[in-house]
C-alpha positions in Angstrom: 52.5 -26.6 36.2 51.3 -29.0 33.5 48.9 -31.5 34.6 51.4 -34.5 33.1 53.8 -32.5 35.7 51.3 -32.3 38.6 50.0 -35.9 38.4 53.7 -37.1 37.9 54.5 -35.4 41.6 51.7 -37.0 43.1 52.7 -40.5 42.1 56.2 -40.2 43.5 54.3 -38.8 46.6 52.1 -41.8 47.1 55.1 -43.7 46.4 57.4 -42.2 48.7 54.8 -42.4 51.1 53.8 -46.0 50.8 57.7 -47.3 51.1 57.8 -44.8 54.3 55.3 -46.2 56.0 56.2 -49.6 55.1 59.8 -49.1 56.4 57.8 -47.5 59.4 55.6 -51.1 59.8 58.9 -53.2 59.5 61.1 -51.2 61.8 59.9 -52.6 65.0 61.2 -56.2 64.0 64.8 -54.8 63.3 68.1 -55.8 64.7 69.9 -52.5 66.4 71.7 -52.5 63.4 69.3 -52.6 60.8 67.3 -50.0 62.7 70.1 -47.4 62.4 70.0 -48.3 58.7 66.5 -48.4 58.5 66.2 -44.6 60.3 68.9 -43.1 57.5 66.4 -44.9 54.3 63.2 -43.3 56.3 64.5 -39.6 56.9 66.2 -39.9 53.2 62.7 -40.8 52.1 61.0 -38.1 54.4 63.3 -35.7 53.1 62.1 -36.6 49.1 58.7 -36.8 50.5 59.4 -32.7 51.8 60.8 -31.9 48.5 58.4 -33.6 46.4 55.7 -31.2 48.3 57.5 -28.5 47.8 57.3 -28.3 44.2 53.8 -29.4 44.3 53.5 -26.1 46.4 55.5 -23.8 44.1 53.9 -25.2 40.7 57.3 -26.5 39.8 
């Protein structure tokens, strides 16, 4: 993996993980309704987040 590559995976990672753990901060203040909405954006961003490390992983 190049480093433009590498250091391009890391920033989506610290990305990912910032607006995760902001959805995380904001979720207790939620209607029922947007909390169901809110858990689909944070496992659709945990999911990148798993992804994102994978190719870190595999030098993609």
């Amino acid at each position: 993996m190049t480093d433009e590559r590498s250091s391009k995976l890391l920033h989506d990672l610290r990305s990912k993980c910032a607006s995760l753990k902001s959805a995380a901060e904001l979720y207790k203040d939620c209607s029922p309704a947007e909390k169901k909405e809110m858990l689909a954006l944070m496992k659709q961003a945990a999911a990148e987040i798993t992804g994102t490390l994978g190719k870190l992983e595999n030098g993609a």
